[in-house]
N, C-alpha and C positions, 0 to 999 in steps of 0.2 A: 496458409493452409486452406485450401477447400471446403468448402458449408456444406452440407447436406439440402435443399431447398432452403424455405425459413425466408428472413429478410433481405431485403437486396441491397447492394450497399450504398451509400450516398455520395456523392463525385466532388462537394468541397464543404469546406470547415466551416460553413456561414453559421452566423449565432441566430441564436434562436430565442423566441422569447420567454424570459423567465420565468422555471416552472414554479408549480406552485409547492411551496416549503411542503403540506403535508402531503404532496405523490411520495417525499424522499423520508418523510418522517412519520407515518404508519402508527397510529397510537396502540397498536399490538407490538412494533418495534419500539416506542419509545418505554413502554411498559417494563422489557426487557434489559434496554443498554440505557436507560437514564442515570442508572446511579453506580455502573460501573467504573472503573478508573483503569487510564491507560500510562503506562507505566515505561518508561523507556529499560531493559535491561542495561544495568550499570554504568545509565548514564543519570537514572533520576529517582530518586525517592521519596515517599509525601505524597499527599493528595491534593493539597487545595494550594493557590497562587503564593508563592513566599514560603510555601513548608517545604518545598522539594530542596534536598541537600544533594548536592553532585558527589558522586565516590568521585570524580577526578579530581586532585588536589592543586590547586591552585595556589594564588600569592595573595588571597586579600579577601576582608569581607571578617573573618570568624578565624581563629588559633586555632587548630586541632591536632598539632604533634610535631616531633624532630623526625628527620632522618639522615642518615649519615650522606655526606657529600659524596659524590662519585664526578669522575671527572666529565665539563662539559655544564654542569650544573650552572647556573646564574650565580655569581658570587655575591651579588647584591643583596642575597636572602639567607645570607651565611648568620646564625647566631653566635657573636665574636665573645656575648658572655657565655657560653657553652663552653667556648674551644677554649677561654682562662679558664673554666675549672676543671677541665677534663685533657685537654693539649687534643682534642680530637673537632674534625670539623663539620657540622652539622648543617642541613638546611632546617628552616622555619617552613612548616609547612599551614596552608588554611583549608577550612572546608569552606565553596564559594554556595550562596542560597542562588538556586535556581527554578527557572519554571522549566517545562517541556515543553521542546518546539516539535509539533508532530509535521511533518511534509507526507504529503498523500498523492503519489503517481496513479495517474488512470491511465490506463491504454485507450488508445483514442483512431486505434487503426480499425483498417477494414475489417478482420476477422472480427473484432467485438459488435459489429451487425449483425450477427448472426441471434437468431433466435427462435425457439418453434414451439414456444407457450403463448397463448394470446394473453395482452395486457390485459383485458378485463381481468382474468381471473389472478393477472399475480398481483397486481395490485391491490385487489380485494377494494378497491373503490368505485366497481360501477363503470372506470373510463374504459371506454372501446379502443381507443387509439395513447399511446403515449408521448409526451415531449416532444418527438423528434418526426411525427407524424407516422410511428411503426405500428400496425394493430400486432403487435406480437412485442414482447419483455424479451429484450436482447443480452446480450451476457454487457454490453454500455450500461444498458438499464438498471443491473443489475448491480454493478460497478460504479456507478453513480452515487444509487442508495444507498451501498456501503461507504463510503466516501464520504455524502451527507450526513450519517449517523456519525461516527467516529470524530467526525471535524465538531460535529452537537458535544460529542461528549465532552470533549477536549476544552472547549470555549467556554462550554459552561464550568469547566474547573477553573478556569483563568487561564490557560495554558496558550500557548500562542500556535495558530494553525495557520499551513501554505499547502496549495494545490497544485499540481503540473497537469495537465493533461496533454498527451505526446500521443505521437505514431514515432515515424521516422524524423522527428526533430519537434519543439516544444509547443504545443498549439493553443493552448492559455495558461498562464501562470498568476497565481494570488498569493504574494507573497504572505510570510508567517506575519500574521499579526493576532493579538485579544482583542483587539477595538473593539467597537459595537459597530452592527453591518458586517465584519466579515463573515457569517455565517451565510448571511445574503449572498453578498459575493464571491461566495465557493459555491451555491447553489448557480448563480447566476454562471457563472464558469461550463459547471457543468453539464448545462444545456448545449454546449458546442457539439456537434454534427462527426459523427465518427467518419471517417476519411478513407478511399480508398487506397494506402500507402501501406507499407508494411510497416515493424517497428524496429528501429536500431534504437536500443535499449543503451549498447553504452556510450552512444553519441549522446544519446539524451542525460543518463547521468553526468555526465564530462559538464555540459551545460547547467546542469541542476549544482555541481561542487563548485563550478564557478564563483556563484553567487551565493551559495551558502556560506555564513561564515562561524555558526555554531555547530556544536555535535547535537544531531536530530535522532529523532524515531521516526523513519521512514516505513511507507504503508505502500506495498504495489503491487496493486487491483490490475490482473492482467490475466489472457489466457495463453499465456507461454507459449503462444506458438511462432517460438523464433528458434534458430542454432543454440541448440544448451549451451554451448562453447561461449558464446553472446551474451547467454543471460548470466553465466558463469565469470565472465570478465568485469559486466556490471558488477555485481556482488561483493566482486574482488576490488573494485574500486573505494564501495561504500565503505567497505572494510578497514583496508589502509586507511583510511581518514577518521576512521574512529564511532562510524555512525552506526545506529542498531537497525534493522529491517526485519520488519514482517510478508514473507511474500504470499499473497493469495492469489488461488487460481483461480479465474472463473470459468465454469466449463455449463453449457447446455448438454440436457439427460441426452440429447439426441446425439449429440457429439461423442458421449460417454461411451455408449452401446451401440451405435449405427443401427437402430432397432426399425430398421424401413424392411417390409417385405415384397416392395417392387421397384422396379425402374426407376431411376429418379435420375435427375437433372443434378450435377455439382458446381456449384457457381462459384466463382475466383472473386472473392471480397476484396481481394489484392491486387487488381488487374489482371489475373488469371483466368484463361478463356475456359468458358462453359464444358463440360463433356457430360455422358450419359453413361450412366454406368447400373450393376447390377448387385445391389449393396450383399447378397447373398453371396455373393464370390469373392466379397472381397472383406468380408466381415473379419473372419477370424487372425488375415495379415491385416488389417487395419487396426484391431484392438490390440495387436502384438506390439504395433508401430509404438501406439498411444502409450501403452504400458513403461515401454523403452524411455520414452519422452519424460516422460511424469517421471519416473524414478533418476531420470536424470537430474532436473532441474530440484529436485528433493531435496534427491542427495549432496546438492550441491548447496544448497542453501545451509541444512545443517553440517556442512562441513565449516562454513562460515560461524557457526553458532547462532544464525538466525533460526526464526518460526519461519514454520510453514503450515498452510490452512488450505481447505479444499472446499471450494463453494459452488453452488449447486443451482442453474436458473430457476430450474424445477422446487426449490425448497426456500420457505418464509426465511428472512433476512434476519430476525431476531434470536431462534434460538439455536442457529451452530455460529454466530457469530459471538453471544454473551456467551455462551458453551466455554469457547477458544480464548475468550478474555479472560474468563474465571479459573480455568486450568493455567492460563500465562502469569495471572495475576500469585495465584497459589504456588507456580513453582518458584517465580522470583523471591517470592516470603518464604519458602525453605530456602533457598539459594542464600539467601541473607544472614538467614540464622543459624546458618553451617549446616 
């Protein structure tokens, strides 16, 4: 999709040098999501390394109940003293202790160059230029920080955390670990260079199930601007396999509203050539467009039973992000308790 002015975009993936931990960690933000907890829906419960107990029932680890056999079942896990005192056939079921693997997608294509807040002021640090050498907070920038905070929160539970960053196929990958240093190493990650490609989103998941081999809570930091049909198939992917996702859009105020009241330049972040246009004439089908877009990819996500969240370049990273955690964290604790 087409920028409004703002940033231009950069032509390859080259890394860049490692930013410094607090651009992405904000002591106004860490104030906020430091002692939150991220919670996978119905894959993880607990807070701290070793208390998370999976609702999915496995073979090993902890007893937690029978259930009756259905064909197809393992018979290896048949309780044979059940079936003499009852003539009926049971499995043994356990509850397995686990941590939560968070995996965090950043979009890493050309549209998230876009941007039309200058970095001094969202950073609130004084820097004139960011990271990638942009004097302007790009919806990357912005998507980055989130990414850095939630991976903070995660690590410092004990919990084990992996990053992709993709366009149209995977442009750095830090696999799930708790080590010490991967906090670095996702920081370090995501200093890579947003790209002028577009995003095939379920190429990129196809790649990301490959190599996963547990059920994650996946995080993906993107501005939706592919085929809802696309991001729709993605979803549908993660689904089948059993994982939970949170989808967040990130959108710049400019983008929201097309609030230009002259002539302006629209630059192809995507290899899409430059034209001039008259944002007045075309406001009201532009925001109709956007409207369409958005309630698509929504609706599509809660038909999956995932979240969905709306993030804003124009707005500090801490309070609609703990906002979205606390309300996620509160409905799962009703969810639990019937």
């Amino acid at each position: 999709m087409d920028a409004p002015g703002g940033t231009p975009p950069t032509s390859n993936p080259a890394r860049m040098p490692e930013a410094d931990a607090q651009l992405y960690l904000h002591p106004q933000t860490l104030a906020r999501l430091g002692t939150l907890e991220l919670r996978a829906k119905h894959i993880v419960e607990g807070v701290m390394s070793g208390a998370h107990r999976s609702p999915y029932q496995g073979y090993s680890v902890e007893f937690a109940q029978h259930r009756p056999y259905v064909p197809g079942d393992d018979i290896r896990h048949l309780d044979w003293k059940v079936f003499g005192r009852t003539d009926k056939l049971h499995l043994k079921q356990y509850q397995q202790e686990t941590n939560l693997d968070l995996v965090i997608l950043v979009d890493g294509s050309g549209s998230m160059a876009y941007g039309s807040r200058s970095f001094q002021e969202a950073s609130g640090m004084g820097q004139i230029v960011g990271p990638h050498g942009s004097p302007n907070w790009t919806k990357f920038d912005h998507a980055t920080a989130t990414a850095a905070a939630m991976a903070y929160i995660c690590l410092r539970q004990g919990d084990r955390v992996g990053l992709v960053v993709f366009a149209d196929d995977v442009l750095r990958w830090v696999k799930q670990s708790s080590a010490q240093g991967t906090w670095r190493q996702i920081v370090g990650a995501l200093s890579t260079q947003t790209i002028d490609r577009p995003t095939d989103l379920p190429r990129v998941i196809d790649r990301v199930l490959g190599k996963v081999t547990s059920r994650c809570l996946f995080v993906l930091l993107s501005d939706l601007f592919s085929d809802p049909e696309a991001i729709k198939a993605a979803m549908s992917r993660l689904k089948f396999r059993g994982h939970d996702l949170i989808v967040a859009q990130v959108l710049d105020d400019a983008e929201r509203t097309l609030a230009l009241s002259e002539e302006a330049p629209l630059i192809g972040l995507e290899g899409e050539p430059q034209i001039r246009v008259d944002p007045r004439a075309i406001r009201e089908a532009y925001l109709e467009a956007l409207a369409r877009h958005q309630d698509a990819v929504t609706k599509a996500a809660l038909s999956f039973g995932f979240d969905f969240m709306s993030l804003s370049t124009h707005d500090w990273l801490g309070p609609p992000l703990s906002a979205f955690l606390a309300r996620r964290n509160a409905r799962l604790k009703k969810a639990k308790m019937g």
